[in-house]
TORDRENVO-590731 format. One record per residue (C-alpha): residue number from 1; x, y, z. Coordinates in Angstrom, 1 decimal, m for minus. Each point is the difference from the previous one (the first is absolute). Last residue first. Layout:
BEGIN
<r NUM,<X,Y,Z>>
...
//
This chain:
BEGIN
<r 301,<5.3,24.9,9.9>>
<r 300,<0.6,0.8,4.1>>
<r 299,<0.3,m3.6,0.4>>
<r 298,<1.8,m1.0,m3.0>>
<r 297,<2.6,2.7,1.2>>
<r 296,<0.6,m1.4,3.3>>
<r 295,<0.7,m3.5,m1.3>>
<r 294,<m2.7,m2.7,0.2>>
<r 293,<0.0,m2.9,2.0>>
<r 292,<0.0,m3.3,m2.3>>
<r 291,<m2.8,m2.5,1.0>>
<r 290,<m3.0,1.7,m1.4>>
<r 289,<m1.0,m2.5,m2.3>>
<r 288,<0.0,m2.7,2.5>>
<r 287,<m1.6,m2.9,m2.5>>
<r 286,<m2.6,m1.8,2.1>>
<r 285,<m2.3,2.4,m2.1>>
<r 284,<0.7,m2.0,m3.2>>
<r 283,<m2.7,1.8,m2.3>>
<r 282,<m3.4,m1.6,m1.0>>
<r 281,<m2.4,1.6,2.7>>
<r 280,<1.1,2.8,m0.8>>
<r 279,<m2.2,0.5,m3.4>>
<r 278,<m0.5,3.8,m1.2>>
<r 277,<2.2,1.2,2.7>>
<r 276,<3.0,m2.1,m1.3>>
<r 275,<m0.3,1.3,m3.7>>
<r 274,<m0.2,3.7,1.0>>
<r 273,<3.2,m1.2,2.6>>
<r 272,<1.6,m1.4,m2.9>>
<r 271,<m0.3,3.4,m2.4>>
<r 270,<1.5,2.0,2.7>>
<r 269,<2.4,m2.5,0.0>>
<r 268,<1.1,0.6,m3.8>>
<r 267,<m0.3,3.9,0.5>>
<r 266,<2.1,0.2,3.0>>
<r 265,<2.6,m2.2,m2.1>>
<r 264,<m0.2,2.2,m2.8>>
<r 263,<0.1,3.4,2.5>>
<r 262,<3.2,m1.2,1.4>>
<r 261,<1.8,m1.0,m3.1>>
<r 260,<1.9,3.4,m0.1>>
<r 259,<1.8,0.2,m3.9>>
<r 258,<3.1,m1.3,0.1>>
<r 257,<m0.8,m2.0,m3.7>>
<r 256,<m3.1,1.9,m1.8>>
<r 255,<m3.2,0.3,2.4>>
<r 254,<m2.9,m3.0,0.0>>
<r 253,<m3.3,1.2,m0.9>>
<r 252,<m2.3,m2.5,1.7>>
<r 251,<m1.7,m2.6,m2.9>>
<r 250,<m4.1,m1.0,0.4>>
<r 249,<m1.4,m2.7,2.3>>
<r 248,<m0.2,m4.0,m1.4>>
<r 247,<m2.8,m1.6,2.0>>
<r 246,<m0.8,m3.6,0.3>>
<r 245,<m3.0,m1.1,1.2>>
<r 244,<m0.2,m3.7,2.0>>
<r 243,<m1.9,m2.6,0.0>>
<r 242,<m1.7,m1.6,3.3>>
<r 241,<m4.1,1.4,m0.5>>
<r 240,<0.4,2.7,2.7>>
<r 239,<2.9,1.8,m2.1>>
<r 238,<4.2,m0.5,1.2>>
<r 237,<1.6,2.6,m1.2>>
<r 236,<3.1,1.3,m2.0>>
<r 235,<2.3,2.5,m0.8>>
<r 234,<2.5,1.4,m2.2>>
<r 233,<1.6,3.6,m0.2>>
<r 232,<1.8,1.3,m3.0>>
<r 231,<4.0,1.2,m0.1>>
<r 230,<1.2,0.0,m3.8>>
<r 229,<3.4,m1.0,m0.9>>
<r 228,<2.9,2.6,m1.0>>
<r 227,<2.7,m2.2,1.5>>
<r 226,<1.4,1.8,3.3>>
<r 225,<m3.1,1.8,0.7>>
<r 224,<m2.3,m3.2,0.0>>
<r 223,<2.4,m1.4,1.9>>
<r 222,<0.3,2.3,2.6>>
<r 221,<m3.8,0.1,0.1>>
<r 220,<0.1,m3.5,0.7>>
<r 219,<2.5,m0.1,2.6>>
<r 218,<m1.6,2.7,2.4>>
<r 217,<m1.5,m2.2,2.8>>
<r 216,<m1.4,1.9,2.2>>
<r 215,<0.7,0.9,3.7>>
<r 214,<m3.3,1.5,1.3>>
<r 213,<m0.6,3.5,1.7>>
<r 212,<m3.7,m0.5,1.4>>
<r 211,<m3.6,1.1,m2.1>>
<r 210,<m0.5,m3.5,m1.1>>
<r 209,<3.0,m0.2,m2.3>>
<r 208,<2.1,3.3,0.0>>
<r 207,<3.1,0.0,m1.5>>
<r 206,<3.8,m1.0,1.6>>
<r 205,<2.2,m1.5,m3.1>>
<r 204,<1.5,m3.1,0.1>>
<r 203,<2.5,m2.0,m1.6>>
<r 202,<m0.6,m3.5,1.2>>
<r 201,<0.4,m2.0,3.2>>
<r 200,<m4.0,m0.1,0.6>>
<r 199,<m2.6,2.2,1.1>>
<r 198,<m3.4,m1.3,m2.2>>
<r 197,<m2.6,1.6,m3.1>>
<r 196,<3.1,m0.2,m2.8>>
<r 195,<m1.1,m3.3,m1.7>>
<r 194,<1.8,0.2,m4.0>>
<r 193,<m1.1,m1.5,m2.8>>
<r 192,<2.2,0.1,m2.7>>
<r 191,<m1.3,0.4,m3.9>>
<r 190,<3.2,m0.5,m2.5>>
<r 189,<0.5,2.1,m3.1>>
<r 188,<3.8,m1.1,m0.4>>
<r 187,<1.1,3.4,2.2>>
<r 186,<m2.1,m1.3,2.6>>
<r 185,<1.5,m3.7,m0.1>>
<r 184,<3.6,1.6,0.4>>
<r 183,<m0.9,2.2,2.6>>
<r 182,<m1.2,m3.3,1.8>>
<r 181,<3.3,m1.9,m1.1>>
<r 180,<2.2,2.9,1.0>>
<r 179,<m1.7,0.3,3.8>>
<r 178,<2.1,m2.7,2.0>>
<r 177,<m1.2,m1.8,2.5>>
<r 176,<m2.4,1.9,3.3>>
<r 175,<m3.8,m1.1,m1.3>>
<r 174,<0.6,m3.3,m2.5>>
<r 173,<m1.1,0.7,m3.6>>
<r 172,<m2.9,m2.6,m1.1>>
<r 171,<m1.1,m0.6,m3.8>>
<r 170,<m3.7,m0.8,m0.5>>
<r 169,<m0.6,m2.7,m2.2>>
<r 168,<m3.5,m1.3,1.7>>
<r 167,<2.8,m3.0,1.2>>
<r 166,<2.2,2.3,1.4>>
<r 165,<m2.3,1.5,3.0>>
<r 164,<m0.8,m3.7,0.9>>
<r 163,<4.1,m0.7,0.4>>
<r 162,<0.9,3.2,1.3>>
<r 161,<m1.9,m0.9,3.1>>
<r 160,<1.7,m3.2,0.0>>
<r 159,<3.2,1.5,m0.6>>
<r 158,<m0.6,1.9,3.0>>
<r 157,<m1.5,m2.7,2.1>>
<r 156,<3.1,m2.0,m0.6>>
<r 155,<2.3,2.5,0.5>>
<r 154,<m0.9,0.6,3.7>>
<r 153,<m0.6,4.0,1.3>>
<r 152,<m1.7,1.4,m3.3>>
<r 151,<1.5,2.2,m2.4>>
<r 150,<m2.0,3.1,m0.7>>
<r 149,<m1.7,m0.5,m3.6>>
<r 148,<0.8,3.2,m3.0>>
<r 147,<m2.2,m1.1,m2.7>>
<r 146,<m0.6,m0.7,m3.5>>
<r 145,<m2.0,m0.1,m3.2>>
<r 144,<1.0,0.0,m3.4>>
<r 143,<0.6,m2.9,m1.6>>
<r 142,<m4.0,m0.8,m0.6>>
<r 141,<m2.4,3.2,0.5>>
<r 140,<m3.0,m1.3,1.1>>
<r 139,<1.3,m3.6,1.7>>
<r 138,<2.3,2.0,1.8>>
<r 137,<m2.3,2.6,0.9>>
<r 136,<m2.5,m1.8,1.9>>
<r 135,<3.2,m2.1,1.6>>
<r 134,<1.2,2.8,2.0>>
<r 133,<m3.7,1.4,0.8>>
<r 132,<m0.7,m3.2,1.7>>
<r 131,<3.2,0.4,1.8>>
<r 130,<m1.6,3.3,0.9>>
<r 129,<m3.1,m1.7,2.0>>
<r 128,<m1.8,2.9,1.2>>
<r 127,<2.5,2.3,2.1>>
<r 126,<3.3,m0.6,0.4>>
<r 125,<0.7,3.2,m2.1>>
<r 124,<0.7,1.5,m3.4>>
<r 123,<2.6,1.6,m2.3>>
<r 122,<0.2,m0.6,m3.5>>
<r 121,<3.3,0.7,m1.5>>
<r 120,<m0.4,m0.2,m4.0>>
<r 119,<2.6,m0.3,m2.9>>
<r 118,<0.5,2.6,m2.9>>
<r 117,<m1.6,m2.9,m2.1>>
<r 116,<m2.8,2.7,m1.6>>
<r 115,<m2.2,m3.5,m0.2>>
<r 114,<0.3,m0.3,4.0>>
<r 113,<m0.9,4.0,0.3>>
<r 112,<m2.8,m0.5,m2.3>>
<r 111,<m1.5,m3.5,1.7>>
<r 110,<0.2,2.1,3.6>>
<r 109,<m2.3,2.5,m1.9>>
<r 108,<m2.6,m2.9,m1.3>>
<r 107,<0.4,m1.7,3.1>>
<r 106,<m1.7,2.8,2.1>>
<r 105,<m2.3,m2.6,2.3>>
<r 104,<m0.3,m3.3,m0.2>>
<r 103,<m3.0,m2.6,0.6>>
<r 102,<m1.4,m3.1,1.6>>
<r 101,<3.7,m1.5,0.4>>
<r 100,<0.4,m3.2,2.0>>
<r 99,<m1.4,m1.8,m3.3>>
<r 98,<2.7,1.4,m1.8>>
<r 97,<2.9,m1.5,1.7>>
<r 96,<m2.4,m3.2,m0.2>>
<r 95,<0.2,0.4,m3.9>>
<r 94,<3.4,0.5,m0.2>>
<r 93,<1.2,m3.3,1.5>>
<r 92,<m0.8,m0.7,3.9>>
<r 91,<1.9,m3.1,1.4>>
<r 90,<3.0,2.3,0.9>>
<r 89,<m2.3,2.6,1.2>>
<r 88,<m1.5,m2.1,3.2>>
<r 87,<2.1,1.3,2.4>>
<r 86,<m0.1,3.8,m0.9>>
<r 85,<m4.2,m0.6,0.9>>
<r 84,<0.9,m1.5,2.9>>
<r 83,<1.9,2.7,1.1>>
<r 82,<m2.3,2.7,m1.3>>
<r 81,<m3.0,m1.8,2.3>>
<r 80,<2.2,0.1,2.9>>
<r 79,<0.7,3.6,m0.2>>
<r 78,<m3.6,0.7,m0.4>>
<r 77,<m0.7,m2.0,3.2>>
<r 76,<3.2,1.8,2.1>>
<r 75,<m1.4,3.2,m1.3>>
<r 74,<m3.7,m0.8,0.8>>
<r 73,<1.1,0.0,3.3>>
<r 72,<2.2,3.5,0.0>>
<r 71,<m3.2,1.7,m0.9>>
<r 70,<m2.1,m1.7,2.5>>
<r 69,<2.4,1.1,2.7>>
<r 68,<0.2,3.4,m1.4>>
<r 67,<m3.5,0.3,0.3>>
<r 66,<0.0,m1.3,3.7>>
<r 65,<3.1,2.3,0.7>>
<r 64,<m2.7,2.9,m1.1>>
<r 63,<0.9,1.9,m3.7>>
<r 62,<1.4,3.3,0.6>>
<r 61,<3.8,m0.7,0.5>>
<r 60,<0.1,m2.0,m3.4>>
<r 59,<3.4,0.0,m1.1>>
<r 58,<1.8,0.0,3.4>>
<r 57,<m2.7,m2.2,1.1>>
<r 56,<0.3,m2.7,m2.7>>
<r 55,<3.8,m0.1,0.6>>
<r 54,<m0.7,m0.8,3.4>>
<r 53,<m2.8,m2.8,m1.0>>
<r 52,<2.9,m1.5,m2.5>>
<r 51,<2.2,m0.1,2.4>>
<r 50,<m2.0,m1.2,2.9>>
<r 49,<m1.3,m3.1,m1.9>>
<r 48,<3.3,m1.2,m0.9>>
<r 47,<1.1,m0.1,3.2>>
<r 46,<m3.1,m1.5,0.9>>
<r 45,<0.4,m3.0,m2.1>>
<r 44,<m3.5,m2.4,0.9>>
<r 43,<m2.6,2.1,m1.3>>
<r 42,<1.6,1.4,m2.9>>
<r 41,<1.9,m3.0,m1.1>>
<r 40,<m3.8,m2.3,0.2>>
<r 39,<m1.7,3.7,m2.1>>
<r 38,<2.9,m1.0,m3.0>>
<r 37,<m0.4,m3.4,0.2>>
<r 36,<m4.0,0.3,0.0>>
<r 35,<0.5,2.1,m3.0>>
<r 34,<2.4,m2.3,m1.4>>
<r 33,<m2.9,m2.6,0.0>>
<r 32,<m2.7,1.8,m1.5>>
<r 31,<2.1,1.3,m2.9>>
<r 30,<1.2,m4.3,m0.6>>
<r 29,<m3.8,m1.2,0.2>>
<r 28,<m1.2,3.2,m2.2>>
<r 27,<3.1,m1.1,m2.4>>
<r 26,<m1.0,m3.7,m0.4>>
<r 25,<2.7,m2.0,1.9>>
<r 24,<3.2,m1.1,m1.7>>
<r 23,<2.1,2.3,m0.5>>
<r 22,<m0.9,0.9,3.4>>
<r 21,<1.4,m3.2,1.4>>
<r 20,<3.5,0.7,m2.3>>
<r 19,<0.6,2.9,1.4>>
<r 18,<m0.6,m1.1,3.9>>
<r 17,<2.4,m2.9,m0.6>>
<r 16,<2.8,2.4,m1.4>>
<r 15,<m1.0,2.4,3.2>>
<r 14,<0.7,m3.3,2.6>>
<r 13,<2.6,m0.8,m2.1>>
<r 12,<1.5,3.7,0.4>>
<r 11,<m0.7,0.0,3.5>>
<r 10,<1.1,m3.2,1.3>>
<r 9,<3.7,0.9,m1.8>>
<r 8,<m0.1,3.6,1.5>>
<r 7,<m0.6,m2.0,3.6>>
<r 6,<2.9,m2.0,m0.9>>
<r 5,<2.3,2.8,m1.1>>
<r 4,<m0.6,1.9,3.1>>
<r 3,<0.8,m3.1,2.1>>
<r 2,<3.1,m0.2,m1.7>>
<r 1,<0.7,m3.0,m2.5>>
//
């Protein structure tokens, strides 16, 4: 075994372990917690730290650095809550999937388009606790639901992963395989969840985000143009009492096959940033969205 392999190995039991102590703490006890885990990695990963509190500036050039500091803080603690939270939903049946929920918003629209089975691509964000979202609509609309999920580093915390997402009934499609089985699922009425808010090794387009040229993910629209599907918006927040709201946002026009995608996918992110302004303090600043350089003509766009 390789030194990397035995540090993943200390990892993942270390993460199995942490699963199954939250499973078993009362859920104020297991929130409280994984925010002090998530402030603990602030304070002590400064790498981490100055990531996030660049990309914070970049979006938010007028706030002061202590705002932004206090913004990127309660980050780290919100992102430790969700984790614990995703820890803790194998032991939850549909009844605490429902308890995390205090209400939802536009599900008698998104409930049409699932009924009219022409499929569904819902795109959203890192922000609020999607997984949650993930197994919301799993247990709500049973056979139906999926989602595109980026491969992680070390197999065993990928199937793990895949593992809790599963277990709500939620089928997963690995980001970067092959597309058939996805088109497929659309074409059968499926409902995909989709996170386009981050620069990764995807097809891109270049659309504003935060008033600055951003590489965009642009597979969901494709998809929605390549099998007929509806393209919606879903988010979710994180209110002062714990639960969550979940919000499902009207259909974008999507043009007939070759059509330009460009204005879809500037819509859909437009959409993300309304979303992220209204609550920043529970996306994944650390995340360097701004990472790609943009071409000339992005710039003078």
């Amino acid at each position: 075994m390789t030194r990397q392999n035995f540090k993943n190995q200390g990892i993942y039991l270390l993460v199995r372990s942490l699963s199954a102590l939250m499973q078993a703490l009362p859920l104020s006890w297991a929130r409280g917690l994984g925010a002090g885990l998530g402030r603990l990695f602030y304070l002590l990963v400064p790498y981490e730290r100055r990531k996030a509190l660049r990309t914070a500036e970049l979006a938010f050039p007028e706030k002061s650095p202590a705002e932004r500091r206090d913004l990127v803080a309660g980050a780290f603690s919100h992102l430790g809550r969700g984790g614990v939270e995703f820890m803790r939903f194998p032991g939850l049946d549909a009844r605490g999937i429902e308890a995390l929920v205090s209400r939802v918003e536009g599900l008698e629209g998104f409930t049409a388009l699932a009924r009219s089975r022409r499929g569904v691509v819902a795109v959203t964000g890192h922000m609020g606790n999607w997984e949650l979202m993930i197994a919301w609509v799993s247990l709500h609309f049973p056979g139906q639901a999926g989602a595109v999920a980026q491969k992680l580093y070390d197999p065993r915390f990928d199937e793990a992963l895949n593992e809790y997402r599963r277990a709500k009934g939620a089928r997963i499609f690995p980001r970067n395989t092959a597309v058939r089985p996805i088109l497929r699922f659309l074409k059968e009425g499926g409902l995909l969840g989709a996170l386009a808010d981050q620069d990764t090794n995807v097809d891109s387009l270049w659309v504003p985000f935060f008033n600055r040229p951003s590489k965009t993910p642009s597979g969901a629209a494709w998809m929605a143009q390549a099998t007929g599907a509806a393209l919606i918006t879903l988010f979710n927040w994180r209110e002062p009492d714990g639960r969550y709201v979940i919000r499902f946002e009207s259909e974008i026009a999507v043009p007939p096959r070759g059509g330009d995608l460009t204005p879809v996918v500037a819509e859909y992110t437009r959409r993300v940033e309304a979303a992220l302004r209204q609550h920043p303090e529970q996306w994944v600043w650390m995340h360097e969205r701004w990472r790609s350089k943009p071409p000339r003509a992005a710039k003078e766009a």
